[in-house]
N, C-alpha and C positions, 0 to 999 in steps of 0.2 A: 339716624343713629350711626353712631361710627363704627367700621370694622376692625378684629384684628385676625390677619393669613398669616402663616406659619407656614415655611417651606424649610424642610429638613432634609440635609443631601446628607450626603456622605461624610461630609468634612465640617460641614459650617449649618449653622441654624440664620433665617431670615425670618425678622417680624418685621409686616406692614403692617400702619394705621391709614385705614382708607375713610374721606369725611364721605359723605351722602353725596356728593362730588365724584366721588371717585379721584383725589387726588390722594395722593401721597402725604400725610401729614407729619409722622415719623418713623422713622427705621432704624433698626440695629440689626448687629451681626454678632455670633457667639459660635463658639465649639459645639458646647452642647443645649439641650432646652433649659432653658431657664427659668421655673418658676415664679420666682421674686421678680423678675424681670418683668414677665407678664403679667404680674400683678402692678405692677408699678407702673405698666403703658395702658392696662386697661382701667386701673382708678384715676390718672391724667388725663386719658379721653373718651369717657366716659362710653365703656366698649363693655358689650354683656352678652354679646356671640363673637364666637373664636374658629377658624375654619383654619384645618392642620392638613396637610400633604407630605407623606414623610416617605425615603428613598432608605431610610435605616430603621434597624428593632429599635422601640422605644421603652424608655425605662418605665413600666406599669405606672408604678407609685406617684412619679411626676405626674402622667396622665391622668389618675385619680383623682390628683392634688388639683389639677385644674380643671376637671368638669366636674368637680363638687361646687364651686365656684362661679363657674361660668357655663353657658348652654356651648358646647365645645361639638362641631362639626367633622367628625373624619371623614377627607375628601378621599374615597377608596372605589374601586369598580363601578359599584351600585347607587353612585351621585349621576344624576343627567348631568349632561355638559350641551352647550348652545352648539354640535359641530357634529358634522355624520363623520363615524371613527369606523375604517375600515381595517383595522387592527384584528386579525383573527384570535389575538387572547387579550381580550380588552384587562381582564384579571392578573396580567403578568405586566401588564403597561405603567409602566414610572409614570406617577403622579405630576412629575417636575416635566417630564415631557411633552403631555397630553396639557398640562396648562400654561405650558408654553405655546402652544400650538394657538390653543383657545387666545392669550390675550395678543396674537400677533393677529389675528383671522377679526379680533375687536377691533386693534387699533390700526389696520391696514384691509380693512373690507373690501373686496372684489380684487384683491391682490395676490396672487401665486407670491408665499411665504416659506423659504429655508428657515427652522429656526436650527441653531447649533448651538449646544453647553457645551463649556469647554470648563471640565473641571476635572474631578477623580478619574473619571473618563468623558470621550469629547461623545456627544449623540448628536443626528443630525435626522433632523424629522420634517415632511413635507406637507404643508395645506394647500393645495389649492383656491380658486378663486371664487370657487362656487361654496366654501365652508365645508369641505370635504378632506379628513384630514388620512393620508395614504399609507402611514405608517414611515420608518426610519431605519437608521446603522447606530449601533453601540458600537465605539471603538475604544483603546486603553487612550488615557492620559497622558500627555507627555511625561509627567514624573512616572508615571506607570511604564512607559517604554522604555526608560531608562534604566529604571530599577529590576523590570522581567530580562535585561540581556545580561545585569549583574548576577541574576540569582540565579539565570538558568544555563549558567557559563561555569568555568574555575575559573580560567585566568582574564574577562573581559569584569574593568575597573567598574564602578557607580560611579557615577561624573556629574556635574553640574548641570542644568538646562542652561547652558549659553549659544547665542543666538551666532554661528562664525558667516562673517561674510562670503569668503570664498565655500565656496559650492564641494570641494573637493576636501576631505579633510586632509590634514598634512601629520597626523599624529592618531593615535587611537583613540583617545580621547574626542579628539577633533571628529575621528569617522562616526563614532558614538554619539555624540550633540546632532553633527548633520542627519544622521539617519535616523534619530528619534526627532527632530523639530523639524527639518525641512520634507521628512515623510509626512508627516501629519499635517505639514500646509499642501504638498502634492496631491495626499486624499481627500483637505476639503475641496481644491478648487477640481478635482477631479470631480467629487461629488454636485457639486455647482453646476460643474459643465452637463452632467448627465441630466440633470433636471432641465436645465434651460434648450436641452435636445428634445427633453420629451414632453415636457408643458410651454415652454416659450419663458418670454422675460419673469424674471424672482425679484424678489426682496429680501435679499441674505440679513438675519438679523441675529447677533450673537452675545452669548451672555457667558457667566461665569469666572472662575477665578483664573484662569490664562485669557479671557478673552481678547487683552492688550494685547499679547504676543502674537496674536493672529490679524489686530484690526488694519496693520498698516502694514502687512507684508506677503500679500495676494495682491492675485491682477482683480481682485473681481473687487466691485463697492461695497463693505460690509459695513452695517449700522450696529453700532454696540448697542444694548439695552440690558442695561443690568437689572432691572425691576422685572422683566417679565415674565414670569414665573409667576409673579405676586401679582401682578396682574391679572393675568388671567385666573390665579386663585380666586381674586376678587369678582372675578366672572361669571364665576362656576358657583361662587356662594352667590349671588344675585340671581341667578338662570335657577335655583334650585330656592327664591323666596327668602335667602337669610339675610 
């Protein structure tokens, strides 16, 4: 029986269809949940459980709309997960974080795993090799650093995320770009170094909507995976029978 995960961030909605495979069969992307939508993927693949993860308040009504429907799964605290979480408020733990963790610990077993979103904000979370997941950093997003030096200034501009070559800026603007994008590449691979100090070799693997701007502009080897979240959704509703 096929699945469909639902992973709800901040900014963007992702629906997977997973076959009994566990492959990927189809995907969209939306603002917000879509109803019709999920009707539309779940009468094409023949999908009658729906497992949800969501990072924002969701509108009731929609939700009602779809588990009158469908046998509808909220992945929340009180779901096992296949991974020991040493997280001391597992009840405060983003969804998207904790099942990123899970489908990197699947798809890279006996492997020390960085996973980092880089979205509304960048998070940067560690599993070990043994399936032990150690907890992480919440940091702001690039457009987020951008936008809190405009609003928490008078006179410092909102500027565009562009990427300048030289290191030094030569304009305010310029010092603005550098010190919101070339900071946040200094603290991932700051954050990299630190693990690979205290556990030994990683597997950096990165997902989200800037994940481009960070995959080819660190010293370190970072694997983009844009699915994983949904992955490991796909995980967690299997580990828990659905």
């Amino acid at each position: 029986m096929n699945r469909l995960v639902l992973d709800i961030g901040n900014t963007r909605c992702k629906y997977g269809i997973f076959d009994e495979n566990d492959f990927i069969i189809d995907y969209h992307v939306t603002d917000d949940l879509d109803a019709v939508l999920i009707d539309h993927l779940c009468s094409g693949h023949a999908v009658s459980t729906i497992g949800l993860a969501s990072t924002r308040n969701l509108e009731l009504g929609t939700i009602h709309q779809i588990a009158k429907k469908y046998h509808l799964v909220y992945i929340d605290d009180t779901v096992k997960v296949p991974i020991k979480v040493l997280y001391r408020t597992p009840e405060t733990l983003g969804r998207d974080r904790l099942a990123a963790v899970v489908g990197a610990n699947h798809k890279y077993t006996g492997e020390n795993c960085i996973c980092i979103s880089a979205g509304t904000c960048i998070t940067y979370d560690f599993i070990d090799q043994e399936g032990v997941y150690h907890g992480g950093n919440i940091a702001p997003g690039l457009q987020m650093r951008l936008e809190a030096m405009h609003a928490f200034t008078d006179k410092l501009p909102l500027v565009e995320a562009v990427y300048n070559e030289d290191v030094l800026g030569k304009s305010t603007v310029e010092a603005l770009q550098n010190g919101a994008l070339r900071g946040a590449i200094f603290e991932l691979e700051s954050f990299i170094q630190l693990m690979i100090e205290k556990f030994g070799p990683v597997r950096v693997l990165i997902s989200g909507g800037d994940s481009n701007f960070f995959a080819d502009r660190t010293k370190y080897q970072i694997f983009a995976h844009s699915n994983l979240i949904l992955e490991g959704l796909n995980e967690i509703m299997k580990f828990n029978g659905y």
